[in-house]
C-alpha positions, 0 to 999 in steps of 0.5 A: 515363439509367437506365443511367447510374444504375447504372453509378453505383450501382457505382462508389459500392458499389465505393468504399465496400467498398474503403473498410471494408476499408481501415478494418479490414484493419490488424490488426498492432496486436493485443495480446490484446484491449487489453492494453498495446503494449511502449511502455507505450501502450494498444491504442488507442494513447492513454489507459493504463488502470490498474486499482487495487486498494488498502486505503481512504484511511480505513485510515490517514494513510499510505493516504489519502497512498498513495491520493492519489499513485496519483491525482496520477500516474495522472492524466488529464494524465499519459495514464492512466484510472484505476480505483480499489477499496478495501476491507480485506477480501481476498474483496472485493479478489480480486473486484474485481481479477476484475472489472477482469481482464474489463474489460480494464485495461492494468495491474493494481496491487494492495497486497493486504488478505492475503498469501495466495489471490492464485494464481489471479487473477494467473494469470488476468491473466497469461493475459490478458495484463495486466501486474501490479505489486504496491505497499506490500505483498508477496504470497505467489505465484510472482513469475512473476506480476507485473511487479515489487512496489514496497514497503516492507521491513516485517520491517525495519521492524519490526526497526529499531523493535525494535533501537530498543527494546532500545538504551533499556536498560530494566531490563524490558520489559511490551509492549501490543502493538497489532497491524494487520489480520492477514494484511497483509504490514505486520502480519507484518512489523512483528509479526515482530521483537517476537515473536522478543523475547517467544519470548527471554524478553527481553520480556514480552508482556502483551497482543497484540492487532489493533485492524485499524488503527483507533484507537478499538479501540486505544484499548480495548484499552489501557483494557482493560489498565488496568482490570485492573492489569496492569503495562506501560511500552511501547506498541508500536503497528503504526501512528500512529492506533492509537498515537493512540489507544493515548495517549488512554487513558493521559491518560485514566487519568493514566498518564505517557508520552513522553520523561519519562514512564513508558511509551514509545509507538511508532507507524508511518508517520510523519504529520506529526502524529505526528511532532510528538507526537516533536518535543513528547515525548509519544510515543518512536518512529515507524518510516518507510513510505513512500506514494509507489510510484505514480511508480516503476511509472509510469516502468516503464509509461511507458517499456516497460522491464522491472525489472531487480528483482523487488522495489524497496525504498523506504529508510526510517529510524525516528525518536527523539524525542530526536534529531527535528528540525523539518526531518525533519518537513518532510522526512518527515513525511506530510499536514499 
């Protein structure tokens, strides 16, 4: 009996060593410690993970739509886990996309705070091999070092909105100039336009100012101009919250603005609220950008396939309130 026992203690240890190596022998599926296969599938096989760096949905009504996008398509559902950080701070930024690095995402997504100090991380990513896209805003590095940016054309933003302002023919153009956080590929762009029609002479800057996107600093800003007297008859705010707020100060001092008022108001990015400030002519202009990259990527993630472009343009257009139509606002226009 005692013979039979272990004949049987063999068999069993046998059995259960053919078993392990059965369980870990098949190594063909490695791909740099988790990275994604070219199918666009994790190492598992299953759930992609997405790390997204990104400005936070306070910045603006076109970041809380951009950031709810990136949710709707880097779902659950859609076979994604998604890992999301937002700040307006670059160091912060950079840090966290480190972070995710060492975690091992599958893909890294990043609309970046600054142009600038991105080298290393993404070369640190590359090294590792995960896969970058970059969305809404380019950065200064090699293109090398990621996949493809799904953006808008910020410079051209900023020219449409200027050609815009040139064809109102007005005998004289005093400017506030409310910028964005400086540094942001937004800020340069839409910057970019008006600064080459002050260096002309056409246009006379009387301030140029960051309110860093928020409204209650524009807002200052404009009551400062106010309070010293200076003359101005445009307000060209690098988006629809700072414009917002660059409107509340003139309605505060009794100032005319709007299609039959003295001064012109522009914005960007086209909320839905802001383009009924159009529709009502209390503001002029609002320049098009466009939240929805998230699809885009995701389709190249899905289907393994390599851009055929190193940058992919979202069209966008700048809308006259005296030419607005409630459809374009249903079309267009972001949020509620």
């Amino acid at each position: 009996m005692k013979r039979f026992s272990k004949v049987l203690s063999l068999i069993m240890a046998l059995v259960m060593t053919l078993s392990l190596a059965a369980c870990g022998g098949d190594n063909g599926g490695s791909n740099n410690g988790g990275n994604t296969t070219d199918a666009g599938n994790s190492s598992s096989g299953g759930t992609i993970t997405v790390g997204v760096v990104n400005n936070p949905p306070s910045e603006s009504g076109y970041r809380e739509a951009n950031v709810k996008d990136m949710e709707a398509v880097f779902s659950k559902e859609n076979g994604y886990e998604l890992k999301a950080f937002y700040s307006l701070k670059n160091d912060e930024q950079l840090q966290a996309a480190q972070g995710f690095i060492t975690e091992g995402v599958d893909y890294l997504l990043i609309s970046a705070a600054e142009t600038t100090g991105w080298d290393e991380v993404l070369t640190k990513a590359k090294e590792a091999g995960i896969k970058v896209y970059l969305f809404d805003r380019m950065i200064d590095v090699d293109e090398s070092l990621y996949e493809a940016a799904v953006v808008s054309d910020m410079a051209k933003e900023g020219e449409t909105a200027v050609n815009w302002l040139l064809a109102q023919n007005l005998p004289e153009y005093n400017v506030i100039h409310i910028q964005g956080a400086m540094g942001s590929d937004a800020q340069i762009g839409r910057t970019g336009a008006l600064d080459e029609q002050f260096a002309s002479g056409k246009m006379k800057k009387v301030v140029q100012q960051t309110a860093t996107w928020d409204e209650a600093e524009a807002k200052k800003i404009v009551e400062s101009v106010i309070n010293s007297g200076e003359s101005f008859n445009v307000i060209y705010a690098e988006n629809d919250g700072m414009a917002k707020g660059a409107v509340a100060a003139l309605d505060e001092a009794g100032i005319t603005h709007g299609t039959s008022g003295d001064v012109i108001v522009m914005g960007f990015d086209c909320n839905k609220w802001a383009l009924r400030e159009l529709l009502a002519g209390a503001w002029n202009y609002d320049g098009q950008c466009s939240p929805f990259q998230a699809k885009i990527i995701s389709d190249y993630i899905k289907s393994g396939s390599t851009p055929s472009s190193k940058k992919i343009i979202n069209e966008e257009k700048g809308f006259d309130a005296k030419e607005l139509t409630q459809a374009d606002i249903d079309t267009y226009g972001l949020g509620e």
